[in-house]
N, C-alpha and C positions, 0 to 999 in steps of 0.2 A: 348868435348867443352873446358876442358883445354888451349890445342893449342890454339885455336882460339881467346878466351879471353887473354893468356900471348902475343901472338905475338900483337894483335891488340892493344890492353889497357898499356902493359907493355913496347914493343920493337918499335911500330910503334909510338903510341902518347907518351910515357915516362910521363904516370899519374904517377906513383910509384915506389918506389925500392921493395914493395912486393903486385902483386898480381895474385889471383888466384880464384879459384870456389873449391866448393865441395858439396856433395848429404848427407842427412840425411832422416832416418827415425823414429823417435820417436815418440812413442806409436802409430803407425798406419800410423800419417801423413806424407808424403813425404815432403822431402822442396830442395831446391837448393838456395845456397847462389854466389856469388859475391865479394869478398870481395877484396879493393886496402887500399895501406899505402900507404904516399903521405906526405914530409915534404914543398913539392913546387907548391901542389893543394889545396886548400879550400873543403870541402865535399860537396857542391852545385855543383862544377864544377865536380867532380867525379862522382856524383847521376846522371849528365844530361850524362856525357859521359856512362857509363854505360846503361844507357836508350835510347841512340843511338845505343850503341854498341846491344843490346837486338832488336831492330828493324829491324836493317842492317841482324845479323844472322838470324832472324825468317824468311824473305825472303828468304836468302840461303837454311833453310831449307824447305821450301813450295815450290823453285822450282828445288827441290833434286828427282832424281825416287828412288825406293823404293829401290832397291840394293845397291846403294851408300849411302843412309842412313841407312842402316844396318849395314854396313861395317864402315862408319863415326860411330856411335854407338858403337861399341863395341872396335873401337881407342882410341875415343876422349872423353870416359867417362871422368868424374874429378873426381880424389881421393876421396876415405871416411876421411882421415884425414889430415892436414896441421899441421906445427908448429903454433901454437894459442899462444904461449909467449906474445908475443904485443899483445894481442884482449883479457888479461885478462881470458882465457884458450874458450871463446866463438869463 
């Protein structure tokens, strides 16, 4: 999901000079984050893109057959770690 989030979010609409995803799991619970830096967005206008951008993929993946989302899976994972410098090491 990487790809899919830096080309759409980053190259096509030019919200940020950094963004990206990444997977955590801490003490049990799964999470998946989202994250753009943006000197030329407002964080309202990021929240909503990003919540477009989450809608638009969900369909891509619900009308994915199961071979191509296996194969999209184990491509398009997004990193366990990012440089967190700007985000205060979160």
């Amino acid at each position: 999901m990487e790809e899919p989030i830096f080309d759409e979010l980053r190259t096509k609409q030019q919200l940020g000079y950094s963004v990206g995803c990444r997977k955590g799991d801490g003490n049990g619970t799964l999470s998946f984050t989202i994250f753009l830096q943006s000197d030329s967005h407002n964080g309202l206008t990021l929240v909503e893109r990003v919540q477009e951008f989450i809608k638009s993929f969900s369909v891509t993946l619900s009308t994915m057959d199961s071979t191509t989302f296996s194969e999209q899976g184990k491509e398009q994972c997004c990193t366990d770690s990012f440089s967190s410098s700007a985000f205060g090491g979160y």
